[in-house]
N, C-alpha and C positions, 0 to 999 in steps of 0.2 A: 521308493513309493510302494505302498500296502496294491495289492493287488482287489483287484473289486470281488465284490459275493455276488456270485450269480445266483439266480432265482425261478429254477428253470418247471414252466411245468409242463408234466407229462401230459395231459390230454387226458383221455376216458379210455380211449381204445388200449386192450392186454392182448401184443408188448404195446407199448409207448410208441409212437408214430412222432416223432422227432425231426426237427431239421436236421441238413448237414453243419448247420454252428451249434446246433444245441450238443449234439451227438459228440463233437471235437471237447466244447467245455465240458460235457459229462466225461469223457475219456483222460484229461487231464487232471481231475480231482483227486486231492488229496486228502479233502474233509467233504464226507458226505451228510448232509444234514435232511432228513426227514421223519417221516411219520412212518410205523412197523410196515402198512401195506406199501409208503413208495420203495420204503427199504429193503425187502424182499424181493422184491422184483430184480436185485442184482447182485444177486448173493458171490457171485464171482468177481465184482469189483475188488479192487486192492487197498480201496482210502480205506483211512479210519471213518467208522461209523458212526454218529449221533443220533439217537433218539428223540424227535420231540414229543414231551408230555405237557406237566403243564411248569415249566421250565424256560419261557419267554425270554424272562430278565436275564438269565443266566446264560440261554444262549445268545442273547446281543452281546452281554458281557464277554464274551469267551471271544465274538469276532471284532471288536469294538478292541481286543488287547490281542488281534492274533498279526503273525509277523510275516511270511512271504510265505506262508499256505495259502493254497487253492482252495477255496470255500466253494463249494455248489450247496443249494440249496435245494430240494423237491421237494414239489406240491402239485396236489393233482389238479387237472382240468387247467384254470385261469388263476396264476395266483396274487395276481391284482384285484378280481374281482371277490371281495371278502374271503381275501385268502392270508397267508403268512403274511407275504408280501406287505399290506399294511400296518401289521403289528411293527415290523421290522423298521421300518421308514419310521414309522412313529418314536423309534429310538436312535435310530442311529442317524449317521449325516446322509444323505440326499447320495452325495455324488460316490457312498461307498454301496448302493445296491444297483446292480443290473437285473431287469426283468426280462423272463424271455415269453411269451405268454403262448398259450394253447389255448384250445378248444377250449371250452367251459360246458360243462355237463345241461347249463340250459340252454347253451347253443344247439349243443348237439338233441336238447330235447325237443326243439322247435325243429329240429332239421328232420328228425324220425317221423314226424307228421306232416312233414311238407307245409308249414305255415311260415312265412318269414317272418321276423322277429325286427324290420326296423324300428316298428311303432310300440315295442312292449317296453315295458316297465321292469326290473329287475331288481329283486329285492330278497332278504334274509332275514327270515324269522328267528334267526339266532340272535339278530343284531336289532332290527325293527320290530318295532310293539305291533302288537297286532290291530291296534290301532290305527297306524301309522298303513300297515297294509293295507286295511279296512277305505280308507283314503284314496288310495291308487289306485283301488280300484274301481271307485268311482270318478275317475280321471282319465283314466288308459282305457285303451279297448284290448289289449290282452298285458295281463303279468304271468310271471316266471318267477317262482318262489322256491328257495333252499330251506329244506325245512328240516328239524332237527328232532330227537326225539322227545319232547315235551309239546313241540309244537307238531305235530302229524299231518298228513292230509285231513286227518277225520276234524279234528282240533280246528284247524285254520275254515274249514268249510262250516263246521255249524256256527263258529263266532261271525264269520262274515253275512251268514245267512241271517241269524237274531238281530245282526243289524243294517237290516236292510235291502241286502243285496239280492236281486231278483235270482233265480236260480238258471246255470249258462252251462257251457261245456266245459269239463276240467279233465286234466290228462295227466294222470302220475308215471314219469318214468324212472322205472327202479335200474339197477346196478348197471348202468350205461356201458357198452363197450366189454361186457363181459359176457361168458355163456350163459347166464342165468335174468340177461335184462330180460324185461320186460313194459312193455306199454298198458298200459289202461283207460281207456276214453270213456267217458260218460258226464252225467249231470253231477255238479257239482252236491246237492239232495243224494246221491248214491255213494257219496262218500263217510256218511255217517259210521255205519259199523262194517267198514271196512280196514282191514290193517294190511300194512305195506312194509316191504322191507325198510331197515332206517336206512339204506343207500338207496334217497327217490329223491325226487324233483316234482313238484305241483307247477301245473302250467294252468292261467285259468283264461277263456276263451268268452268274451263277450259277442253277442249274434249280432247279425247285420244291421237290426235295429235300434240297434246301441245309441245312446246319447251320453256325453259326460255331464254329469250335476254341476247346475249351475254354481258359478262361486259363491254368492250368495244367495238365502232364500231369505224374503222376509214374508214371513205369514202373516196371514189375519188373525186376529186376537182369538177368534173362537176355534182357530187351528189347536190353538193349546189348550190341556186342563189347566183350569185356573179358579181361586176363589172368586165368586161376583164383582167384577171392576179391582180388581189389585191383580195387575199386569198393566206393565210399563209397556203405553200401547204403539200400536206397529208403525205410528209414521216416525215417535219420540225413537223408538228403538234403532230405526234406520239411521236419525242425525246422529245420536250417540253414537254407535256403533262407526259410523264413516268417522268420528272426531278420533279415533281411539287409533287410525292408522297400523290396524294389526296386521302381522305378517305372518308367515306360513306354521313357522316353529315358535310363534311366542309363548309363552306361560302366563296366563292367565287369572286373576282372580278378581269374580264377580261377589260382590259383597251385599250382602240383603240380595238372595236371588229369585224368591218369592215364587212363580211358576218355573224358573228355568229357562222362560222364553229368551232373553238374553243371553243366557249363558249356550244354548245351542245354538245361535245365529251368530256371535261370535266362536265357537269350536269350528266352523266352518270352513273363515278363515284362518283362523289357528287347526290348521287341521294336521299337521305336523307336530304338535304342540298339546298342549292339555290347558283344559279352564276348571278349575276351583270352583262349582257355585256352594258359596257359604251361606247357611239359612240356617236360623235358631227353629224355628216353626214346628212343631211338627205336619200340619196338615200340609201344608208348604212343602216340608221334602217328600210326601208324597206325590206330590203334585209333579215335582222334578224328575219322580222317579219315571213316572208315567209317562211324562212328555218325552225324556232321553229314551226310552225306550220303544215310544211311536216313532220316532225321529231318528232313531238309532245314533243316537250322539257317542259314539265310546272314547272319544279324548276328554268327555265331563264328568270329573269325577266328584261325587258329592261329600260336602264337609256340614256334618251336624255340628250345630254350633253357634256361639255368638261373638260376632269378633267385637275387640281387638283379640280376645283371648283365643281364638282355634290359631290365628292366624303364623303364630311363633313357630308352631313345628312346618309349615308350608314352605316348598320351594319358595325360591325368591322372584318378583312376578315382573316380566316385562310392560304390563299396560294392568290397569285395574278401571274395574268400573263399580260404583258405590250408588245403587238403587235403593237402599235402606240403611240407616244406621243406628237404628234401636236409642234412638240419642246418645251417643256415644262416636260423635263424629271427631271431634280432637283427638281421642284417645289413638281412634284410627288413623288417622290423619299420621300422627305420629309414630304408629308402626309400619306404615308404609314409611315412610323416611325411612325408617332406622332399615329394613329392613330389603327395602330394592332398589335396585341398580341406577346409576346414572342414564338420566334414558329415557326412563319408567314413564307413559304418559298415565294418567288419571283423571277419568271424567267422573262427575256425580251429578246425579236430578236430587233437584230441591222444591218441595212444592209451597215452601213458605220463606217469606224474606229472614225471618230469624235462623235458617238454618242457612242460608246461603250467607249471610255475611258471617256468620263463624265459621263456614269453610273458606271465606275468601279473605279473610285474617289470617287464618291458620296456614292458609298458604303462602300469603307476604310475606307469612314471617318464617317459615321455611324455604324461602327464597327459587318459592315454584312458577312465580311470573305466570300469575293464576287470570285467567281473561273467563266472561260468562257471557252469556247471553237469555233473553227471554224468549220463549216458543209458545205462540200461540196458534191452536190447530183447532178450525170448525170440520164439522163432517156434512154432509147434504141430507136433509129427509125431508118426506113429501109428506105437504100439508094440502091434503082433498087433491086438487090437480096441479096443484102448484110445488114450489119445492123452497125451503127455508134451510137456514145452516145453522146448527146446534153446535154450540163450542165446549171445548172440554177445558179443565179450570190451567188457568197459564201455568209453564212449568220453567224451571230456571233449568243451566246445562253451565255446571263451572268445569273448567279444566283446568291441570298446569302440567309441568314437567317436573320429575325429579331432576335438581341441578347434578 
């Protein structure tokens, strides 16, 4: 029987601060496998040494066909937490890696400030869109971010700042555990034109009065820029949107999206995810632009355009919603088919019977087990001292599933 790969990491602290098990599997190695800095670090070792670059495949390959060598692995800090360690599992079988884990450099960066870390959030700009960070942080009351050299302190604070985020305390610590760390606390706004070593860690620090963003917000229609009366208005917005059952990381596209307003009340929940709003319009995507940008939507990405035609080069979308379709509903109708997942829910407003039964044809016969409903919504206005309810003109809501 193959002997297991250990997966040992050193911590932050130079030398290494090691168990008594790690220290015994480090002392038995035959094959040492790490990056130039953990490999240095032992230049008196006896294994054969490996370098990793960008040589992934090659190194699974090599333990995936190795025979009664002793594999160690080195990584620094946590190598579970977006370290080798995952790459490795992602290739090979389960029961051939052993982890032995250490400190993780934002542990330790929470610990050099005396803040505890049960309630943070923990994340990688290597790996997550800043988007996605963007998100957390309107969630969590403190995150701890790996950041990498295209993503900076400076980088990740002015995106987070353009969209939205009120400005808080943020703490860069550079080369952990070595003579030349160092701490830096301040506002997050202080971060702009500053440059840091690439061996840092951003930790961002919400104040006491902190509140998480609701999951949902539904505004009032004159919350958004919009052309006079075209915006799908805030109570229709609410049913749609609850019909569409979206989840954290869906993919999105919003079709005819007119102000945007939908398309950023849905990002919200899809906030892990990205929404598509598609508009041919021009006045229209500006209007989108404007709004994601008061609202700071950055999982909405905008597609100029008129579907069905933008729609071919787009990921392929877990829920779609169809506020417009330039009459050109089949066409669409049939690229979504062709085009998304088993799943896929799809809602659309129809404000006349003629377009709703050729999407609730087009859906029979795509075998969407399409159901609809009518909505009718008054609003209250006072007439002298009295008060009357003005309606707004009935609107249909067909949905189906992609089978």
């Amino acid at each position: 029987m193959k002997s297991p790969v250990y997966v040992l990491g050193l911590g932050i602290e130079q030398p290494p601060c090691l168990s008594q098990q790690a220290q015994d599997i480090l002392c038995t190695a035959e094959i040492l496998i790490g990056g130039k800095r953990q490999l240095a670090g032992y230049p008196q070792h006896g294994a054969q040494k490996i370098v990793i670059k960008n040589n992934i495949d090659t190194l699974a390959d090599r333990i995936r066909q190795r025979a009664e060598e002793k594999i160690v692995i080195l990584a620094s800090g946590d190598p579970g937490f977006h370290g080798i360690a995952g790459a490795l599992v992602d290739r090979l079988p389960g029961e051939d890696i052993r982890m032995i884990p250490n400190v993780s450099s934002l542990q330790a960066a929470f610990a050099r400030i005396g803040v505890p870390w049960h309630d943070a959030i923990w994340a990688s700009a290597h790996v997550h869109s800043l988007d996605q960070i963007a998100g957390w942080v309107k969630r969590a009351p403190k995150l701890g971010i790996l950041t990498d050299p295209q993503h900076t302190p400076a980088v990740i604070a002015e995106f987070l700042l353009r969209t939205g985020m009120r400005d808080c305390r943020a703490v860069v610590a550079e080369n952990l555990g070595t003579s030349t760390e160092r701490i830096t606390d301040m506002h997050l706004s202080a971060l702009f034109d500053r440059a840091f070593d690439p061996l840092n860690v951003l930790l961002i620090l919400q104040g006491e009065d902190w509140r998480p963003e609701a999951l949902w917000i539904s505004r009032e229609d004159q919350a958004y820029h919009h052309r006079h009366g075209l915006i799908t208005k805030r109570d229709l917005r609410t049913l749609c949107i609850s019909r569409m059952n979206l989840r954290p990381t869906d993919l999105v596209w919003d079709i005819g999206a007119g102000s945007g307003a939908v398309s950023i009340e849905m990002a919200q929940l899809a906030w892990q995810g990205r929404v598509y709003a598609i508009e041919k319009d021009d006045e229209n995507l500006g209007f989108i632009e404007m709004n994601c940008r008061k609202y700071g939507a950055a999982n909405v990405e905008i597609i100029p355009g008129e579907a069905p035609d933008v729609l071919q080069d787009l990921l392929a979308p877990q829920a779609v919603f169809i506020g417009g379709s330039g009459g050109r509903l089949e066409q669409i109708l049939r690229m979504i088919h062709a085009r998304a997942p088993e799943g896929c829910r799809i809602v659309c407003n129809f404000a006349t019977l003629e377009n709703l039964v050729a999407g609730l044809n087009r859906m029979k016969e795509l075998h969407w087990q399409p159901s609809f409903r009518q909505v009718s919504i008054s609003y209250s206005h006072g007439l002298s001292s009295l008060t009357r309810l003005e309606p707004l003109n009935p609107v249909f809501i067909l949905e189906g599933n992609h089978p």
